[in-house]
C-alpha positions in Angstrom: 53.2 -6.3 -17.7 53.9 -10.2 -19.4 57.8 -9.5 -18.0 58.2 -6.7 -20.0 61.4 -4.2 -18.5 60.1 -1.3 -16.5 61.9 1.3 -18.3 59.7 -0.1 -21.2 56.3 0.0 -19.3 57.2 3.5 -18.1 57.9 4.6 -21.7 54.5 3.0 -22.4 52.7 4.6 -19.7 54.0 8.1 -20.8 53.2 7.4 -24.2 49.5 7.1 -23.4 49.3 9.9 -21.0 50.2 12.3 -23.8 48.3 10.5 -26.3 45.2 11.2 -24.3 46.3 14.7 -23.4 46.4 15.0 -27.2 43.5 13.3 -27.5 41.7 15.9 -25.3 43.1 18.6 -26.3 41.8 18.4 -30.3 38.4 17.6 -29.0 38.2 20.7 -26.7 39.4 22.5 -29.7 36.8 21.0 -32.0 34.2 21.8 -29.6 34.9 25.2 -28.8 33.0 27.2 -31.5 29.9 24.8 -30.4 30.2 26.5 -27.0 30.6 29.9 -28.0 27.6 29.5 -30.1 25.5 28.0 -27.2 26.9 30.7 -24.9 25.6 33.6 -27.5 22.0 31.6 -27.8 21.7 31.4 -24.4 22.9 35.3 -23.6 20.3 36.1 -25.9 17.4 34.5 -24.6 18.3 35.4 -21.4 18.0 38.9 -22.4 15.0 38.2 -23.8 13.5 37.1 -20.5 15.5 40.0 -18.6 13.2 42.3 -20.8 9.8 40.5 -20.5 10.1 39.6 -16.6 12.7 41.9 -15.3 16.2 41.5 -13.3 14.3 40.2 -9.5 12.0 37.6 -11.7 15.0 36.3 -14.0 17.2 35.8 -11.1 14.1 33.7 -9.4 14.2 32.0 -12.5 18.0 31.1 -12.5 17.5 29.7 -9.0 14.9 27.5 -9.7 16.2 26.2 -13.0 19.5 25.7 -11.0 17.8 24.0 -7.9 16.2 21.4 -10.8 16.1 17.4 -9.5 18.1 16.7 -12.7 20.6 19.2 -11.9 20.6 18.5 -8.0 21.0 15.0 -9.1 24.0 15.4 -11.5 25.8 17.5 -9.6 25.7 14.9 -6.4 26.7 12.6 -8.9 29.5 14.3 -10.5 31.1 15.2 -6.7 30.5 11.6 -5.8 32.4 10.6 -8.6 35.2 12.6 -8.0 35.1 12.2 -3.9 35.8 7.9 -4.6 38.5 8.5 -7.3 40.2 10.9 -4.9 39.9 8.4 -1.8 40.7 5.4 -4.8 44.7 6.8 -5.3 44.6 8.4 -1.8 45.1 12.3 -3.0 44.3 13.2 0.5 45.5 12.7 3.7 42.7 12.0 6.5 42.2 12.3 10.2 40.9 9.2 10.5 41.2 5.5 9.3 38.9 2.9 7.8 39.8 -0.9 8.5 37.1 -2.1 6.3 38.3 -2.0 2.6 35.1 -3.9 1.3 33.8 -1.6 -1.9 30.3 -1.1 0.2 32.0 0.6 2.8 34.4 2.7 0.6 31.4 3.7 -1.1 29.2 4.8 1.7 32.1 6.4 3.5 32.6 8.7 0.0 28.7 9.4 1.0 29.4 10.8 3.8 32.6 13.0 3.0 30.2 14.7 0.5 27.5 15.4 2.5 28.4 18.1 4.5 26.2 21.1 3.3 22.0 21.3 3.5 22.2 22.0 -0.4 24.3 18.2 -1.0 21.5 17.0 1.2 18.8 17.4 -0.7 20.5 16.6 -3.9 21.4 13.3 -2.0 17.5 12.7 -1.2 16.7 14.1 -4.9 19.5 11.1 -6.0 17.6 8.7 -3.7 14.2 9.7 -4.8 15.0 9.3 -8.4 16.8 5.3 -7.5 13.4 4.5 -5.8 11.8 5.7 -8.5 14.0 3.7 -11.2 13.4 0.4 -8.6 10.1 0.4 -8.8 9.3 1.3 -12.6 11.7 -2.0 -12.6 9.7 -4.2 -10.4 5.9 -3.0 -12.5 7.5 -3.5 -15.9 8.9 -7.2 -14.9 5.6 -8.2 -13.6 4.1 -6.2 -16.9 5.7 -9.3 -18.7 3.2 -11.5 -16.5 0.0 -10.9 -19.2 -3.0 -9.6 -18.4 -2.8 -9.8 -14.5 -3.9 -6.8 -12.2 -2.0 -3.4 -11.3 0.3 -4.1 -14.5 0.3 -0.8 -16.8 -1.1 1.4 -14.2 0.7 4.5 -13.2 2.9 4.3 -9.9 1.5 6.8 -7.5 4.3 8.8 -5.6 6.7 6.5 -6.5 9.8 7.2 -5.0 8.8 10.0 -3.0 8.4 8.6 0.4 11.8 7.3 0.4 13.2 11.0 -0.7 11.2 12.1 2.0 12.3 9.8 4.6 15.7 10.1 4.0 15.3 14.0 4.2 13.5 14.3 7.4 15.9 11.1 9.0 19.1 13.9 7.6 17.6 16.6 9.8 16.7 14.6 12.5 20.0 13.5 13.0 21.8 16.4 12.2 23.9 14.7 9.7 25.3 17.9 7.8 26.8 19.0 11.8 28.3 15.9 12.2 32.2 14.9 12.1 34.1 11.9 10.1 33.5 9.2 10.9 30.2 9.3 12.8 28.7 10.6 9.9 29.1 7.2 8.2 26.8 5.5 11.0 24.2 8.3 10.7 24.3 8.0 7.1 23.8 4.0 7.0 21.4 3.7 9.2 19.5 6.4 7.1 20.1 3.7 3.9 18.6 1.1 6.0 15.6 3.0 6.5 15.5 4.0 2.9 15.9 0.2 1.6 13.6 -1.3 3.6 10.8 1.7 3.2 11.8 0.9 -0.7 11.4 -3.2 0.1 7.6 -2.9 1.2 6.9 -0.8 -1.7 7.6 -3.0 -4.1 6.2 -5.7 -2.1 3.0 -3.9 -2.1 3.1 -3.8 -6.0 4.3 -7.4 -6.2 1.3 -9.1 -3.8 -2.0 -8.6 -5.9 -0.2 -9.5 -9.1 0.9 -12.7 -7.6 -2.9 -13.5 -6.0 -3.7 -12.7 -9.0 -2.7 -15.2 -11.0 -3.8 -18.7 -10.0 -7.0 -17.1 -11.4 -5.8 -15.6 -14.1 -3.2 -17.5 -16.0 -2.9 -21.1 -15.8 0.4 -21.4 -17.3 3.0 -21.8 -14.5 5.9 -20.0 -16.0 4.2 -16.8 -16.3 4.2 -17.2 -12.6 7.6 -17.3 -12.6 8.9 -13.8 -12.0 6.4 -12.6 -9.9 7.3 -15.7 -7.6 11.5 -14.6 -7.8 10.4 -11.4 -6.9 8.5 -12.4 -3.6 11.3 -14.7 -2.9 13.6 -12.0 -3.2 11.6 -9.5 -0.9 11.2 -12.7 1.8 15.5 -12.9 1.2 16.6 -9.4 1.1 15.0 -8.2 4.5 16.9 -11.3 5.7 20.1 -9.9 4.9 19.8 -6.7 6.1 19.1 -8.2 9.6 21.9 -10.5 9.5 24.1 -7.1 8.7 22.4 -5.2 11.3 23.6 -7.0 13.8 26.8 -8.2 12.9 28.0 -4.6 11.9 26.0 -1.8 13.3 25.4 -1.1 16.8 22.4 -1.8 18.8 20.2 1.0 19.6 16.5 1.8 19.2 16.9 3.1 15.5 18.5 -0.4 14.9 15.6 -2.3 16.5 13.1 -0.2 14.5 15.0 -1.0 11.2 15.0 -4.7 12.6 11.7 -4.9 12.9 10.4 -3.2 9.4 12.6 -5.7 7.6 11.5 -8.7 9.7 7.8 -7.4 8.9 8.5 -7.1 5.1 10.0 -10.9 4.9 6.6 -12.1 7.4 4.4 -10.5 4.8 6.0 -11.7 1.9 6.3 -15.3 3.1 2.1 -15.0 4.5 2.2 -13.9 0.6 3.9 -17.4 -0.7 1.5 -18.9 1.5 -1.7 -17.7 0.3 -0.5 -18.1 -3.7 0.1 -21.7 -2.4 -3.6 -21.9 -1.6 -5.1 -20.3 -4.3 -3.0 -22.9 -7.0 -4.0 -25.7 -5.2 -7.6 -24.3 -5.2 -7.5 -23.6 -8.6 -6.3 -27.4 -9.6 -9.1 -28.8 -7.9 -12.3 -30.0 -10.1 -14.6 -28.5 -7.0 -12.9 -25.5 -5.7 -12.9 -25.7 -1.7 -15.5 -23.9 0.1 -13.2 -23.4 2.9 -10.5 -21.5 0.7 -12.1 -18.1 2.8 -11.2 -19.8 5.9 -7.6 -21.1 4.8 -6.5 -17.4 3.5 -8.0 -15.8 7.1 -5.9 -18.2 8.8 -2.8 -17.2 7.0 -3.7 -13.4 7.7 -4.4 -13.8 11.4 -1.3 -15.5 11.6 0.9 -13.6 9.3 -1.0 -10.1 11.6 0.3 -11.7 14.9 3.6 -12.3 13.9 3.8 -8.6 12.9 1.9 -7.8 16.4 4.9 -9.4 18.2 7.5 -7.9 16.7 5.9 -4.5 16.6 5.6 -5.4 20.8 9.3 -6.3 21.0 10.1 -2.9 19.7 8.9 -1.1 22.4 9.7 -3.1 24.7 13.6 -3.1 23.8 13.3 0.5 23.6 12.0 1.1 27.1 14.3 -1.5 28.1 16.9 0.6 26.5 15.8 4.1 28.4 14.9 2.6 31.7 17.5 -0.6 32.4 20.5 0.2 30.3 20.5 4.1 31.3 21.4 5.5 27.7 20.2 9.1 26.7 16.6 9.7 26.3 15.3 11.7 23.6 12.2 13.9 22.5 12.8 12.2 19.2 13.0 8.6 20.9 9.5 9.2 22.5 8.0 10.4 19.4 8.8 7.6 17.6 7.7 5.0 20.6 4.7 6.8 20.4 3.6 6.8 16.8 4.3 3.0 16.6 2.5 2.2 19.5 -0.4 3.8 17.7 0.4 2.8 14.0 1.9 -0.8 14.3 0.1 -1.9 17.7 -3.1 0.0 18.4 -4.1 -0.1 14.6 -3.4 -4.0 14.2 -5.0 -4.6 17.5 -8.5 -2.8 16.4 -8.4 -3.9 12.8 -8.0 -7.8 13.6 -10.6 -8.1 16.6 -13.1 -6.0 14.1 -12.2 -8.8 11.6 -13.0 -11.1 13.6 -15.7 -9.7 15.2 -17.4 -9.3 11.9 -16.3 -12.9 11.1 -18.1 -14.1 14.0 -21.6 -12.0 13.4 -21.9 -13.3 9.9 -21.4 -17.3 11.1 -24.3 -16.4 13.9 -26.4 -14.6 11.0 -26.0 -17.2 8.4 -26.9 -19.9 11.1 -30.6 -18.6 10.9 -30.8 -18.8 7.0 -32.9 -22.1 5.4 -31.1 -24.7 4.0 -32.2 -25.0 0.5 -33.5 -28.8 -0.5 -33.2 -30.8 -3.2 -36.5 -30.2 -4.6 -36.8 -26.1 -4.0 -32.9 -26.3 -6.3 -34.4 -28.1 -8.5 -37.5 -25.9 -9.0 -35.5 -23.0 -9.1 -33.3 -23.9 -11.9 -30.1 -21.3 -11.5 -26.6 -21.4 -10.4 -24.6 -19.1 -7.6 -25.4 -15.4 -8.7 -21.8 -14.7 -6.7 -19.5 -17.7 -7.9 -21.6 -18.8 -11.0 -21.7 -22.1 -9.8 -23.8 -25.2 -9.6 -25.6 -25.2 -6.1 -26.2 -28.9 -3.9 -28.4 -29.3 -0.9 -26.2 -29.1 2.2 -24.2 -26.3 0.5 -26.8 -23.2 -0.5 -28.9 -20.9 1.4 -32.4 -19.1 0.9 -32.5 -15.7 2.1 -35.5 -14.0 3.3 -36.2 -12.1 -0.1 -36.4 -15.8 -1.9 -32.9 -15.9 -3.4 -30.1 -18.7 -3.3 -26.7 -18.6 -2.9 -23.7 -20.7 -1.6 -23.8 -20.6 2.3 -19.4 -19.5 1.9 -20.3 -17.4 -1.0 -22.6 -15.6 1.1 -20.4 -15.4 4.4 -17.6 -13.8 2.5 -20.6 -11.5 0.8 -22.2 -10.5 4.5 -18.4 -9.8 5.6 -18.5 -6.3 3.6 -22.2 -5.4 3.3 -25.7 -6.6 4.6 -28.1 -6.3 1.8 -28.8 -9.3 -0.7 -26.7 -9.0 -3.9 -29.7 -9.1 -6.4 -32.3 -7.0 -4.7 -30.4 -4.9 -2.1 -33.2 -6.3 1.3 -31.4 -7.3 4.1 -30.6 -10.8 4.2 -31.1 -11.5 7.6 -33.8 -10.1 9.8 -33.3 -7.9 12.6 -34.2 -9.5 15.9 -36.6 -7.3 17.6 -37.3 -8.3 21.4 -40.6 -8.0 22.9 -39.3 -5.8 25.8 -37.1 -3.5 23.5 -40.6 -2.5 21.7 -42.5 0.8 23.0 -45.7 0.6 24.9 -48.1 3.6 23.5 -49.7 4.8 26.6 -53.9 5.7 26.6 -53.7 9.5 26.1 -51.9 8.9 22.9 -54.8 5.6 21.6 -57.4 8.5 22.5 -56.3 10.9 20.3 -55.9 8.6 17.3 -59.1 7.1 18.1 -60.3 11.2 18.3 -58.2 11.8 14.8 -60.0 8.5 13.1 -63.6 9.8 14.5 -62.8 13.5 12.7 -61.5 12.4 9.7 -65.0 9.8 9.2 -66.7 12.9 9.6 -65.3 14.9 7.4 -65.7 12.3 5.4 -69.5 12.0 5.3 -69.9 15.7 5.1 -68.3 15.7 1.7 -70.4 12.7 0.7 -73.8 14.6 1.4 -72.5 17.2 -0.2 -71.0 15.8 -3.1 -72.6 12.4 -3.8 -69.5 11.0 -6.5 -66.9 11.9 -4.0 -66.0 8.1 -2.1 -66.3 7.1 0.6 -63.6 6.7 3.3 -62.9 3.7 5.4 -62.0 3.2 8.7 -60.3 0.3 7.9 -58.6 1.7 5.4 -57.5 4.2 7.6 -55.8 1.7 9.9 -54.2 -0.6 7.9 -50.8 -0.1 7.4 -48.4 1.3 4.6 -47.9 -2.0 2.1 -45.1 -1.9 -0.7 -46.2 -1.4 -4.3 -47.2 -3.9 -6.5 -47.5 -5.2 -9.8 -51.2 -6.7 -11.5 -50.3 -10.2 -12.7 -52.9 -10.6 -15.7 -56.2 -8.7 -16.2 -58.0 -8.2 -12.8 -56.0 -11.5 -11.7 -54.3 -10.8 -7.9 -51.1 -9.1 -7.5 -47.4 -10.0 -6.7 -44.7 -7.5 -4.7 -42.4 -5.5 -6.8 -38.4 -7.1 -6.3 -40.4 -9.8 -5.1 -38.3 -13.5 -5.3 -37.6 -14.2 -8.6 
């Protein structure tokens, strides 16, 4: 201590312990009538609710107030606290040794010392619930500071609960409460992993539309400037984890899984750089680019099969693990094969070849529309009803109900729904073929031709007997159902109702 004598920095030292005993001691003392008052107040209301509920419902009461997430949560807190300063000036002598002295490790092993009862677990997951939580109000207020963009202000929906969740079920799952120093630590980071990177595409998720959203709307770039640090970050972070993964923790299938979700997260966020890419340079153009649909469907498909491979490599590397390296076999294992098989594989699979699929049926349905000339734009005299844009020969479409639109306005319209946008008819007629329609066989034409011959006479019997009553034609009789319609002028003919406008 700047070369002072150590009898001098011992009489120092000693002189500050009892300072701060003192110290203590006169608040305690100060405080003491505060919490024998508080005591009294809260005997008495508890008596209170002893007479009004009775003795079983107040100590249902007690539980419940005890088992409180802010309680749960402190008291993890307060024994996680106390569990590092203890391992920090080595009060205890342990069975076991730690080589790594990095503050990440100390920290995680003091995790698992604590967690040794189902009660601390769930105050752990009520602790990791509440950091989620805390995250991801973070990440929305940040991209709050963006202006007016979308999903900014809007309440978070479960926020933080899957992660409590996850970490729960992952805690029973692998029986982490049973389990001795120092395999608990693996258990217990592995579960972390999962936690951070279920937290990582959460807040990727709230990140995404804000940043699509603003090429659109906010031309200023530095408002762009957060929401792009955050994506960076989420492309980054997932990165890491990897690179620790395998450097530190050993390879199994719950590795490979965690692998995978974080290499998934950092191929959506950088398919997510891409496509704000596109829409800025979109948006700096004088004419925006009719292929911009096309662009952002590339980046999708590609971003999709990235994700498709990895989720493949997963199962492969665990059924190479069960089958070539001869390692235990699990029901737990299986299940989780299984469910991502169906979730990351079967799902992506049937969403991207309906995509596609519908992709491909609008180009052949928008194939048979009319290319709208020079002179029919002219004479109608409008812009886009989807974009709001000015319309050019080679570029719009006339749909059977008489409207115009721009041919890749329309294709990304026919992609979700069929009808026209104004009038709601379908845009594109149904083929019917010749051979698909019915042939209506001779006894059925005789007995419409028998129904026609009885209604005329019915009909001429009421005219002899009532000579104002009209007169019915056959004529009438077989044309067919028309649509209603709407008198032009006085007597003058008549035009369709929703007709072209």
């Amino acid at each position: 201590m700047v070369g002072a004598p150590l009898a001098t920095v011992s009489w120092l030292t000693s002189v500050m312990s009892g300072f701060l005993v003192l110290s203590v001691i006169v608040y305690v003392i100060t405080r003491v009538w505060t919490v024998v008052s508080y005591m009294q107040e809260t005997m008495l209301v508890y008596q209170v609710v002893r007479q009004e509920l009775g003795p079983l419902n107040m100590l249902v009461l007690c539980i419940r107030r005890m088992l409180e997430p802010s309680v749960l949560a402190c008291y993890w807190v307060t024994l996680f606290a106390a569990q590092c300063w203890s391992n920090c000036l080595e009060l205890v002598d342990k069975k076991y040794i730690i080589q790594d002295t990095d503050w990440f490790v100390q920290g995680l092993v003091a995790m698992a010392e604590i967690c040794e009862s189902p009660l601390l677990l769930i105050s752990f997951c009520v602790v990791v619930m509440m950091v989620s939580c805390a995250a991801l109000i973070l990440t929305q207020s940040l991209l709050s500071t963006c202006g007016a963009v979308a999903g900014a202000g809007q309440p978070l929906l479960q926020s933080g609960v899957t992660e409590g969740v996850v970490a729960f079920v992952l805690g029973l799952q692998t029986g982490l409460t049973d389990m001795q120093m120092p395999g608990r630590v693996g258990a217990l980071s592995i579960i972390l992993f999962v936690v951070v990177a279920s937290l990582l595409q959460s807040c990727l998720e709230i990140t995404h539309p804000v940043l699509l959203s603003l090429p659109a709307t906010n031309r200023r770039l530095v408002r762009h400037l957060v929401p792009l640090l955050l994506t960076i970050s989420l492309l980054l972070l997932p990165l890491g984890m990897v690179y620790a993964l395998l450097t530190k923790v050993s390879s199994d299938l719950w590795t490979l899984v965690i692998i995978s979700s974080c290499l998934v997260t950092a191929v959506q966020a950088m398919g997510s750089l891409a496509t704000y890419i596109l829409f800025v340079w979109d948006s700096l153009l004088t004419v925006p680019s009719p292929y911009m649909d096309d662009y952002v469907y590339y980046v999708k498909a590609v971003t999709r099969g990235v994700e498709l491979l990895l989720a493949l490599a997963v199962v492969c590397g665990g059924f190479y693990e069960s089958v070539a390296l001869d390692r235990e076999w699990s029901m737990l294992n299986t299940l989780v094969l299984v469910s991502h098989c169906y979730f990351n594989i079967y799902s992506r699979i049937s969403q991207g070849w309906a995509l596609y699929l519908a992709r491909r049926e609008t180009s052949k349905r928008l194939s048979s529309l009319h290319t709208a000339t020079t002179t029919e734009l002219a004479t109608h005299g409008d812009v886009c009803s989807i974009c709001y844009q000015d319309m050019e020969s080679p570029t719009a479409v006339v749909t059977l109900c008489s409207h115009f639109f721009h041919k890749n306005c329309l294709k990304r319209w026919l992609v979700v729904q069929d009808n026209c946008p104004l009038c709601t008819k379908a845009i594109v007629a149904e083929e019917v073929k010749v051979e698909d329609v019915p042939v209506e066989r001779d006894d059925e034409s005789d007995l419409a031709e028998e129904s026609v011959d009885d209604v005329v006479e019915d009909a001429v019997v009421a005219d002899n007997n009532k000579v104002d009553s009209p007169v019915l034609n056959v004529e009438e009789l077989n044309k067919e159902p028309q649509l209603r319609q709407r008198h032009v002028g006085d007597g003058e003919s008549v035009s369709h109702l929703f007709d072209g406008d």
